[in-house]
C-alpha positions in Angstrom: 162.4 139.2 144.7 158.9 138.3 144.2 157.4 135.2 146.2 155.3 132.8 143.6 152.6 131.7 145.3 152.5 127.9 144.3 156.7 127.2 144.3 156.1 123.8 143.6 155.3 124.8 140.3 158.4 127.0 139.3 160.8 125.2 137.0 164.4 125.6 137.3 165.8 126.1 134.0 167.6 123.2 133.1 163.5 121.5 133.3 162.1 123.6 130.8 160.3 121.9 128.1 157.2 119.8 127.2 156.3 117.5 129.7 155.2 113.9 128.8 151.8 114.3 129.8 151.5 117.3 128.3 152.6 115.7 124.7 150.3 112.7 125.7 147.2 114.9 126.3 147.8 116.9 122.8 148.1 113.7 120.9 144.6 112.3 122.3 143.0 115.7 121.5 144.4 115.5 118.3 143.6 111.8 117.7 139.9 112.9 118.7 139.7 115.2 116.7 140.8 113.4 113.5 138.4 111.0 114.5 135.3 113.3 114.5 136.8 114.4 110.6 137.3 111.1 109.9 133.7 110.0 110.6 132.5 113.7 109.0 133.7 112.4 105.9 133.1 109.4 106.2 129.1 109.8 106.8 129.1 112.4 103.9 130.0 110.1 101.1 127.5 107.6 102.5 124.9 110.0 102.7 126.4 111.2 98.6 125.9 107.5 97.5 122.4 107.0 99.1 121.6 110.5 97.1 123.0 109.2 94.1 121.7 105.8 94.0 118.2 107.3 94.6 118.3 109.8 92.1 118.9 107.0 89.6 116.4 104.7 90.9 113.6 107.5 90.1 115.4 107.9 86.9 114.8 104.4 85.8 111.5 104.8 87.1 110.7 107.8 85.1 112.2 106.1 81.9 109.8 103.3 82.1 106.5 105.0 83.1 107.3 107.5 79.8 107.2 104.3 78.1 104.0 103.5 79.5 102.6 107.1 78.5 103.9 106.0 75.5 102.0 102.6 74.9 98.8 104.7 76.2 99.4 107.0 73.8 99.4 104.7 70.8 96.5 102.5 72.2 93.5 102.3 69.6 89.7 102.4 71.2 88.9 99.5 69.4 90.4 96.2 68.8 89.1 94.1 65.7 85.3 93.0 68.3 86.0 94.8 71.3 85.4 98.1 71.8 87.1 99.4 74.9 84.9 102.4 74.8 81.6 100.5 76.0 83.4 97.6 77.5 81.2 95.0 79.4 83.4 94.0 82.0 87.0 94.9 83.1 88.5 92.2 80.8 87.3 94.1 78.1 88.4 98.0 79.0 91.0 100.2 78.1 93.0 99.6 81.7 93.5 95.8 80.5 94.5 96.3 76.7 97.1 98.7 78.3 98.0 96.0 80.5 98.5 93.6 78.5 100.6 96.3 76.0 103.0 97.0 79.4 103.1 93.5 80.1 104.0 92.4 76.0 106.2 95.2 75.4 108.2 95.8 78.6 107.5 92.1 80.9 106.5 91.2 84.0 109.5 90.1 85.8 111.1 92.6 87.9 114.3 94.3 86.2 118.0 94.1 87.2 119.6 97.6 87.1 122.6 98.4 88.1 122.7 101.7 90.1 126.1 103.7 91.7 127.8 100.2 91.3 125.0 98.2 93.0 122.4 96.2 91.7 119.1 96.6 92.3 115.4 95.0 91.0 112.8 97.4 89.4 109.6 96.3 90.0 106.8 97.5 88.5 103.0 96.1 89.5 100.2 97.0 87.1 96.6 96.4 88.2 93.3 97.5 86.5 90.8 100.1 88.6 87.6 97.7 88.8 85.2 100.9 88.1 83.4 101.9 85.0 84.6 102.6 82.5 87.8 100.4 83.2 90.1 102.9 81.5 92.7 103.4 84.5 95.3 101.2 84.8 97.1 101.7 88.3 100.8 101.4 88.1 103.2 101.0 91.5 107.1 101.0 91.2 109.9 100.0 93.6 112.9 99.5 93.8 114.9 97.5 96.2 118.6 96.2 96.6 119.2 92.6 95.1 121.4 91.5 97.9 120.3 93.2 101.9 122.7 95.6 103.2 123.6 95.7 106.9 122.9 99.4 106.4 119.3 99.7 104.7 118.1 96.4 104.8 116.1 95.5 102.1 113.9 98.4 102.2 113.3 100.4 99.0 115.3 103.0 98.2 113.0 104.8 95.7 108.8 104.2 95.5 106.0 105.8 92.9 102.2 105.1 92.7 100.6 106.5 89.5 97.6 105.8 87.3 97.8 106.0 83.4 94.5 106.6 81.5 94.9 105.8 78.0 94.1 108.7 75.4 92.4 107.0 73.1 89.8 106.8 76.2 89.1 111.0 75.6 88.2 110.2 72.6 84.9 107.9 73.6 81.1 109.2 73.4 79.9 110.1 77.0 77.8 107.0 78.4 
Protein backbone atom coordinates (compact mmCIF):
# COMPACT_ATOMS: atom_id res chain seq x y z
CA UNK A 1 0.00 0.00 0.00
CA UNK A 2 1.20 3.30 -0.86
CA UNK A 3 1.70 6.02 2.03
CA UNK A 4 0.01 9.61 0.87
CA UNK A 5 2.09 11.96 1.98
CA UNK A 6 -0.50 14.61 3.52
CA UNK A 7 -3.28 11.75 5.15
CA UNK A 8 -5.12 14.43 6.52
CA UNK A 9 -6.23 15.09 3.19
CA UNK A 10 -7.47 11.59 2.03
CA UNK A 11 -11.24 11.28 2.01
CA UNK A 12 -12.95 8.16 3.03
CA UNK A 13 -15.52 7.40 0.67
CA UNK A 14 -18.69 8.03 2.28
CA UNK A 15 -17.08 12.15 2.18
CA UNK A 16 -16.75 12.46 -1.33
CA UNK A 17 -18.29 15.29 -2.83
CA UNK A 18 -18.20 19.18 -3.14
CA UNK A 19 -17.28 20.79 -0.23
CA UNK A 20 -19.10 24.08 0.95
CA UNK A 21 -16.28 26.22 0.41
CA UNK A 22 -15.50 24.90 -2.51
CA UNK A 23 -19.23 25.68 -3.93
CA UNK A 24 -18.88 29.14 -2.14
CA UNK A 25 -15.56 30.00 -3.82
CA UNK A 26 -17.10 29.01 -7.49
CA UNK A 27 -20.10 31.06 -6.93
CA UNK A 28 -17.97 34.33 -6.12
CA UNK A 29 -15.80 33.70 -9.16
CA UNK A 30 -18.71 33.37 -11.06
CA UNK A 31 -20.56 36.32 -9.54
CA UNK A 32 -17.18 38.24 -10.50
CA UNK A 33 -17.14 37.38 -13.43
CA UNK A 34 -20.69 38.27 -14.44
CA UNK A 35 -20.00 41.43 -12.95
CA UNK A 36 -17.04 42.32 -15.26
CA UNK A 37 -19.71 41.30 -18.34
CA UNK A 38 -22.18 43.08 -16.83
CA UNK A 39 -20.30 46.35 -16.69
CA UNK A 40 -18.66 45.34 -20.42
CA UNK A 41 -21.95 45.81 -21.62
CA UNK A 42 -23.05 48.04 -19.80
CA UNK A 43 -20.14 50.72 -20.66
CA UNK A 44 -20.58 49.66 -24.49
CA UNK A 45 -24.08 50.99 -24.93
CA UNK A 46 -23.04 54.08 -23.11
CA UNK A 47 -20.19 54.56 -25.09
CA UNK A 48 -23.00 53.49 -28.45
CA UNK A 49 -25.34 56.33 -27.23
CA UNK A 50 -22.60 59.00 -26.77
CA UNK A 51 -21.60 57.84 -30.58
CA UNK A 52 -24.96 58.17 -31.67
CA UNK A 53 -26.02 61.25 -30.13
CA UNK A 54 -22.88 62.89 -31.55
CA UNK A 55 -23.16 61.78 -34.89
CA UNK A 56 -26.59 63.50 -34.90
CA UNK A 57 -25.50 66.63 -33.29
CA UNK A 58 -23.03 67.17 -36.40
CA UNK A 59 -25.86 66.16 -38.48
CA UNK A 60 -28.02 68.97 -37.40
CA UNK A 61 -25.05 70.97 -37.61
CA UNK A 62 -24.36 70.16 -41.17
CA UNK A 63 -28.05 70.72 -42.10
CA UNK A 64 -27.99 74.20 -40.98
CA UNK A 65 -24.59 75.52 -42.26
CA UNK A 66 -25.83 73.99 -45.90
CA UNK A 67 -28.58 76.34 -45.36
CA UNK A 68 -26.21 79.02 -44.82
CA UNK A 69 -24.18 78.11 -48.07
CA UNK A 70 -27.34 78.30 -49.31
CA UNK A 71 -28.45 81.92 -48.23
CA UNK A 72 -24.75 82.86 -49.48
CA UNK A 73 -25.39 81.43 -52.50
CA UNK A 74 -28.46 83.49 -53.36
CA UNK A 75 -27.04 86.78 -51.84
CA UNK A 76 -27.00 89.66 -54.55
CA UNK A 77 -23.83 92.18 -54.46
CA UNK A 78 -25.98 94.92 -54.32
CA UNK A 79 -28.94 95.90 -52.44
CA UNK A 80 -31.20 98.81 -53.87
CA UNK A 81 -28.05 101.86 -52.37
CA UNK A 82 -25.61 99.68 -51.00
CA UNK A 83 -23.21 98.02 -52.79
CA UNK A 84 -21.60 95.33 -50.69
CA UNK A 85 -18.75 95.19 -53.19
CA UNK A 86 -17.12 98.70 -52.14
CA UNK A 87 -18.71 98.73 -48.71
CA UNK A 88 -17.61 101.73 -46.45
CA UNK A 89 -17.79 100.13 -43.20
CA UNK A 90 -18.63 96.63 -41.87
CA UNK A 91 -22.39 97.52 -41.57
CA UNK A 92 -22.43 97.79 -45.10
CA UNK A 93 -20.43 94.46 -46.35
CA UNK A 94 -21.40 91.28 -47.62
CA UNK A 95 -20.58 89.42 -43.99
CA UNK A 96 -23.55 91.57 -42.52
CA UNK A 97 -26.30 91.27 -45.36
CA UNK A 98 -25.52 87.49 -44.83
CA UNK A 99 -26.03 88.03 -41.34
CA UNK A 100 -28.85 89.51 -41.22
CA UNK A 101 -30.24 86.71 -44.08
CA UNK A 102 -29.11 83.77 -41.29
CA UNK A 103 -30.52 85.70 -38.67
CA UNK A 104 -34.19 86.51 -40.87
CA UNK A 105 -34.39 83.16 -42.28
CA UNK A 106 -33.17 80.69 -39.67
CA UNK A 107 -33.24 83.07 -35.98
CA UNK A 108 -31.25 83.83 -33.37
CA UNK A 109 -32.39 81.85 -30.53
CA UNK A 110 -30.68 78.65 -29.91
CA UNK A 111 -32.69 75.48 -31.28
CA UNK A 112 -34.32 72.62 -29.34
CA UNK A 113 -33.46 69.24 -30.99
CA UNK A 114 -34.06 66.26 -29.91
CA UNK A 115 -31.25 63.78 -30.32
CA UNK A 116 -31.08 59.66 -29.33
CA UNK A 117 -34.23 60.54 -27.08
CA UNK A 118 -32.56 63.66 -25.43
CA UNK A 119 -32.89 67.12 -25.93
CA UNK A 120 -30.39 69.22 -26.69
CA UNK A 121 -29.92 73.25 -27.76
CA UNK A 122 -28.22 74.14 -31.16
CA UNK A 123 -26.59 77.21 -31.00
CA UNK A 124 -25.31 78.81 -33.66
CA UNK A 125 -23.16 82.41 -33.15
CA UNK A 126 -22.63 84.50 -36.34
CA UNK A 127 -20.19 87.36 -36.09
CA UNK A 128 -18.77 89.61 -39.02
CA UNK A 129 -14.69 89.47 -39.65
CA UNK A 130 -13.97 93.35 -39.00
CA UNK A 131 -11.41 93.36 -42.16
CA UNK A 132 -11.70 94.74 -45.65
CA UNK A 133 -13.63 93.86 -47.60
CA UNK A 134 -16.19 92.61 -44.86
CA UNK A 135 -17.33 89.62 -46.91
CA UNK A 136 -16.65 86.80 -44.23
CA UNK A 137 -19.07 86.06 -41.94
CA UNK A 138 -17.61 83.70 -39.04
CA UNK A 139 -20.01 81.07 -37.97
CA UNK A 140 -19.46 78.91 -34.45
CA UNK A 141 -21.91 75.93 -33.60
CA UNK A 142 -22.49 73.98 -30.39
CA UNK A 143 -24.43 71.88 -29.10
CA UNK A 144 -25.10 71.18 -25.51
CA UNK A 145 -27.62 69.10 -23.35
CA UNK A 146 -30.78 71.10 -22.21
CA UNK A 147 -30.86 69.54 -18.77
CA UNK A 148 -26.86 68.60 -17.14
CA UNK A 149 -26.07 65.05 -16.84
CA UNK A 150 -24.23 63.62 -13.88
CA UNK A 151 -22.27 61.94 -16.62
CA UNK A 152 -21.04 64.81 -19.14
CA UNK A 153 -22.08 67.78 -17.48
CA UNK A 154 -23.10 70.37 -19.56
CA UNK A 155 -20.20 70.24 -21.81
CA UNK A 156 -20.88 70.09 -25.59
CA UNK A 157 -21.23 67.10 -27.15
CA UNK A 158 -20.49 68.28 -30.76
CA UNK A 159 -18.56 71.87 -31.75
CA UNK A 160 -17.78 73.55 -35.48
CA UNK A 161 -16.01 76.85 -36.30
CA UNK A 162 -16.40 77.90 -40.03
CA UNK A 163 -16.40 81.01 -42.10
CA UNK A 164 -18.91 81.47 -45.11
CA UNK A 165 -17.87 83.97 -47.83
CA UNK A 166 -20.73 84.87 -49.84
CA UNK A 167 -20.42 84.19 -53.81
CA UNK A 168 -21.78 86.93 -54.97
CA UNK A 169 -18.38 88.46 -53.30
CA UNK A 170 -16.19 86.58 -56.41
CA UNK A 171 -18.00 88.25 -58.52
CA UNK A 172 -16.70 92.10 -57.33
CA UNK A 173 -13.93 94.19 -59.35
CA UNK A 174 -10.53 93.86 -57.47
CA UNK A 175 -10.05 97.12 -55.16
Amino acid sequence: MKKLAFPYLKRSNSQSGVTITEVLVAGVVTLILVGAGMQTLITASFLRLQARQKAEAIAVIQTDLEEVKFLASQLPSTNGSINYCRPADIDSGFSTALRNAVNNRLGTDPQTVTLAGQNFQLRRNAARLNARPFNVLQLDYEVTPVAATAISGNRPIAELYTEVVPYASYECPPT
